[in-house]
N, C-alpha and C positions, 0 to 999 in steps of 0.2 A: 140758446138760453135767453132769458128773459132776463139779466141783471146784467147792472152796468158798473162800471168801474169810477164815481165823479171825480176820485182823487187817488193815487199812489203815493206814498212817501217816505222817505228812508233817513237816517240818518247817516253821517261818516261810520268809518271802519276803525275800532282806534287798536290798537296792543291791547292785549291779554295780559298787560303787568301795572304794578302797582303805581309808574309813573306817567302810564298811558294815557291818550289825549280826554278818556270820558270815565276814567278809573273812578276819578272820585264822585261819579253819581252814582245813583241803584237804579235798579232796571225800571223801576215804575219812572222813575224822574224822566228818563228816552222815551219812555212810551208816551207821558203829558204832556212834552217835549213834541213829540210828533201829532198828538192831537190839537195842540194849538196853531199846529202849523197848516195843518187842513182847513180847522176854525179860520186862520188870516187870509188863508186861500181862497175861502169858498164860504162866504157871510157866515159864520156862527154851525155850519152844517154840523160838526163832529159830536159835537151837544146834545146833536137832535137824535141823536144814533140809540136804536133799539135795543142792541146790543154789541159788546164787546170780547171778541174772541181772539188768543194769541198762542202762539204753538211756543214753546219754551222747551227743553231736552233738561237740562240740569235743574228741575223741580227739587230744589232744597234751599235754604239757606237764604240768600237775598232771593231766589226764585221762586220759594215755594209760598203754602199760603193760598195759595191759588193768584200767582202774578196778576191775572186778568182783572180780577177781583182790585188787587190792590190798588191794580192801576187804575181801574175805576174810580174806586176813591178820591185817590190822588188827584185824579185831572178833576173832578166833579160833575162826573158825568152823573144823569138823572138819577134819582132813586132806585125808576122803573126798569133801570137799562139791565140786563141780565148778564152777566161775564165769567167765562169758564176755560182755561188753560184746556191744552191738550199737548202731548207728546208724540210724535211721528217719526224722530230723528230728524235727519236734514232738512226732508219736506215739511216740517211743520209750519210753518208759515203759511206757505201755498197752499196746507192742506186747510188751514182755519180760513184764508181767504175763499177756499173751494166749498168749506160749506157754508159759510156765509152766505155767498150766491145760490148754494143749493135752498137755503130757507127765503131768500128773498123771495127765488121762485117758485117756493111752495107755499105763499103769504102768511108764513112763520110771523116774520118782521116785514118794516118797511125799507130799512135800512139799519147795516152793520158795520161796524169798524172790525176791521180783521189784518193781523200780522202775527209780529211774532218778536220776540226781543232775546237777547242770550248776552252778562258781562261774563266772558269768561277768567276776567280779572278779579271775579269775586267766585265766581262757582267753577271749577277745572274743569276738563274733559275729562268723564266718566266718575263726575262729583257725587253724584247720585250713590257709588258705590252697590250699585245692584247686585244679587246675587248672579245674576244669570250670567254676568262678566266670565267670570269662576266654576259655574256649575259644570261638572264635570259628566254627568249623569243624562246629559242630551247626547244624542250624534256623533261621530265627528262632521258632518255634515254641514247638520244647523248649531254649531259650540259659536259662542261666541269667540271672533277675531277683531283685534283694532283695525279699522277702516283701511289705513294702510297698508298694512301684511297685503289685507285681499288685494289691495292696489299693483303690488308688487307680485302678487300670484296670479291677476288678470293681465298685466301686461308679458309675462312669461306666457301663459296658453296660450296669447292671442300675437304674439311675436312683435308687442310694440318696442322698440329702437330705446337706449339713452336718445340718441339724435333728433329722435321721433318728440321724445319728451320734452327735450333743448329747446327745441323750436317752438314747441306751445308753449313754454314757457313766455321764452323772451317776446312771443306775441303779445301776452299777456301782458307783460310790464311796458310795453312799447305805446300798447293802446290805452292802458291806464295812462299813461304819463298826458299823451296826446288831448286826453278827454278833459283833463284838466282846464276852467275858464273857459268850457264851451256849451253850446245847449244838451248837453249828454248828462251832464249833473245839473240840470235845472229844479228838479225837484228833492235832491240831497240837504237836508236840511242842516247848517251848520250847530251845535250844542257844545256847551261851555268851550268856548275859541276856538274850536278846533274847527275846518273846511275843508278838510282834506284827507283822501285814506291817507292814515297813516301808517300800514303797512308796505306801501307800495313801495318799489326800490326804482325809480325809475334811472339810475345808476346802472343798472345789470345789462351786461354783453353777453354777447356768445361766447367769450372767452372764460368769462365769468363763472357762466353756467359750467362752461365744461370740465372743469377744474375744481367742483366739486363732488364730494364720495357721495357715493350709495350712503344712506343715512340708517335705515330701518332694520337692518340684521339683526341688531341686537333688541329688538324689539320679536320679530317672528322666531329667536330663539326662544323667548320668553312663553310662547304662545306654542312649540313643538309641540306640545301635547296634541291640543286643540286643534292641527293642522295633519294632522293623521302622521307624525313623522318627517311629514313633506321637507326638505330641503328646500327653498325656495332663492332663486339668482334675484338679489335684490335690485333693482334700478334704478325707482325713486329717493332724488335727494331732496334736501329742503328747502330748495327752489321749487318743486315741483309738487309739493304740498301746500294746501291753502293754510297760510297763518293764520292761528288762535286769535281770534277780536271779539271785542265788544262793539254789538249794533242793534238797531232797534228798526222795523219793518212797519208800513202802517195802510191800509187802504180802506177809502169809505166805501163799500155797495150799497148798491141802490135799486128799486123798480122801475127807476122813472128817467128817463132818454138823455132827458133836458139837463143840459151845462156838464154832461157826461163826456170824460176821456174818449171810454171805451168801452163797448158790448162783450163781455163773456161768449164768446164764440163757441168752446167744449172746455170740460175739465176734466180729469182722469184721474185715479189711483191705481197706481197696479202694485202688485206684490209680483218680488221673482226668486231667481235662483238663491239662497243663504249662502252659497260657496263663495258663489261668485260676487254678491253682497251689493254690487256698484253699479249694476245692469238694469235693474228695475224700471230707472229715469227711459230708457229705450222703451221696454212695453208700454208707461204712461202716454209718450210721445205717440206711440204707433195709436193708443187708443183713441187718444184728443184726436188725432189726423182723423181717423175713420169716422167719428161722430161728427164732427167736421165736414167731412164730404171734399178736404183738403190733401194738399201733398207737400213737401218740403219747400219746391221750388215756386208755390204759391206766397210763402213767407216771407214780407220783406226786410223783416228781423229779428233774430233768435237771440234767447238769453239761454246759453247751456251753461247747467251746475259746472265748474272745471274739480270735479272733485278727487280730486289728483290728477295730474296730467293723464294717466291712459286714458281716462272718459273720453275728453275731447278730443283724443289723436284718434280714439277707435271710432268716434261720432264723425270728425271730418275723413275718415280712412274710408266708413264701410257706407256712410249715404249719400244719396243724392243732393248736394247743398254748398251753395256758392261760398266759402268762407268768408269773404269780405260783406257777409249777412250776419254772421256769428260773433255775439261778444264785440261789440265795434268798442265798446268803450275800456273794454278790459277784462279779464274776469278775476276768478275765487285765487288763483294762482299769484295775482299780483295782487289784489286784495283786501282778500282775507274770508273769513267765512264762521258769522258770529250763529252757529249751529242752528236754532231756532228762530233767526231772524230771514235767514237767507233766501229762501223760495221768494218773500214779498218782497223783498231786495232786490231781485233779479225781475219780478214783475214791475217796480216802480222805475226800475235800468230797462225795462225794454219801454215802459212808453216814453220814455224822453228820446231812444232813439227811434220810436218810429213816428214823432212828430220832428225830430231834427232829419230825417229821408224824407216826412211828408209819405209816409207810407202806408197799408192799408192792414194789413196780417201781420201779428206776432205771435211769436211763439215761446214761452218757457218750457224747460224740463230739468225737471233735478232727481238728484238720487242721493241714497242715505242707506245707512248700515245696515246688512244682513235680510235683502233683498227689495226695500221699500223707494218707492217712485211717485213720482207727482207730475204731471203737464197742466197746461192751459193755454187755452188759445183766444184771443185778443183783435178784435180789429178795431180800429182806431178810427173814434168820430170826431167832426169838424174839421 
């Protein structure tokens, strides 16, 4: 591809509660928040931006409106500039920096600002109150399930471990804690005092881990219908889920080489199995690789969605890929995972660590509810 990355930027991770470290903003205030931070980075660039796109999930209330829109406003971006929300689920983020690049390289624009923002201290999980939650009149196939059930019904088919999960877990918090004051969060932008996930537990043992329940039973009891009957052996506890936050995602693209991170190497969407709901992020991956002309082991560092531990335990179980290339700084497990911010989250986390390796290829993938997937591939200049 022909489009470049000049900047990534993220904000901290705070709680999803009323006392949390970015509660008392609104989502446009993160996202102005992130544009001026490009602006101080990169002489006035964000200003200059053609348009602004932002993937958001819970479109109501402080979200709706058309967030994109608002936040245009907000930050004072040009008159001319054009700004439109989209919803994708998890990927959304990824998906609005993916077509960003796609219009750069179709000379749509010259340049786009693309992320994604989600407080979920102001809008819930599943705020939105959609009908399709409930509708009973689909499938049992494609009904909608809370992400987690599937979690806990893909790691039963696919025979992953509590043990299995323990350990990615406590990976996760081990390398968040770690990443802490080092060049991995260089471009994590600190907003109202806060500098730090503050989900992360960097407290948690193995002992820890193991010594709490399966959490989600009484949740896929709720959901029997919709699950054809299934009985399912729950596994995931709430360690092993990404905590509810609020964050805000943000990336400039660009046509033009110069004072550029990084070249958009491929981007992908894929849609997959509805059952299975969590798998999708894999076909993304497989597609970016092939348009690519890439393999795993050419990657010098991967940002994977941890979208509940079985992702990642079936991601380092069944491919070809060094782990200590994965997640170095942490991931969604220690956390958090502010639902529409997170794909550019996980993009703005892979170029900090593949200028702290000094390395050449990165790689995202994430996945999101009821079959939806995202990749993109990265290689990193200067």
């Amino acid at each position: 591809m022909t489009a470049y990355i000049l900047d990534a930027v993220r904000t901290p991770r705070a709680k999803a509660r009323p006392d949390g470290g970015l509660a008392s903003m609104k989502p446009h205030e993160l996202v102005s928040g992130l544009i001026d931070a490009i602006d101080a980075r990169n002489d006035g660039a964000a200003h200059r931006a053609d348009a602004l796109i932002l993937g958001a999930v819970g479109q109501v209330g402080a979200q709706g409106a058309n967030v994109a829109l608002v936040s245009k406003l907000h930050a004072g971006l040009p008159d001319g500039a054009f700004a439109f929300s989209l919803n994708n689920y998890c990927v959304s983020s990824l998906t609005a920096i993916g077509q960003a690049a796609n219009m750069v390289e179709a000379g749509g624009v010259k340049t786009a600002l693309a992320g994604g923002v989600e407080m979920m201290s102001r809008v819930p999980f599943m705020g939105d109150k959609a009908d399709y939650y409930e509708d009973a009149d689909f499938p049992t196939r494609t009904r909608y399930i809370p992400v987690v059930v599937a979690a806990d019904r893909l790691a039963e088919d696919i025979g992953v471990t509590r043990e299995e999960m323990d350990a990615a877990a406590l990976t996760s918090q081990q390398r968040a804690a770690a990443a802490e004051g080092t060049p991995l969060v260089k471009s994590r932008i600190p907003l109202n005092g806060l500098d730090r996930e503050e989900p992360a537990r960097a407290s948690t043992t193995a002992e820890s881990l193991a010594a709490m329940p399966a959490a989600f039973a009484p949740l896929g009891e709720q959901y029997a219908e919709a699950l054809g009957g299934r009985v399912i052996d729950h596994r995931h506890t709430v360690a092993h889920a990404p905590p509810m936050c609020d964050g805000a995602s943000l990336a400039l693209v660009t046509g033009q080489a110069d004072g550029a991170r990084a070249r958009i190497v491929a981007y992908a969407e894929a849609g997959g199995d509805p059952a299975a709901s969590l798998t999708a992020g894999f076909e993304a991956m497989d597609k970016a690789l092939a348009t690519a002309g890439l393999t795993l082991p050419d990657m010098d560092r991967i940002e994977f969605m941890e979208a509940f531990a079985v992702t990642i335990v079936k991601f380092l179980r069944e491919r070809d890929v060094d782990p200590d290339k994965v997640n170095v700084g942490g991931g969604h497990m220690a956390k958090g995972h502010p639902m529409g911010a997170s794909g550019g989250i996980l993009l703005s986390s892979l170029l900090d660590a593949l200028d702290a390796c000094e390395g050449r290829y990165g790689l995202v993938a994430a996945a999101g509810a009821q079959g939806v997937g995202a990749a993109m591939i990265v290689e990193r200049l200067g």
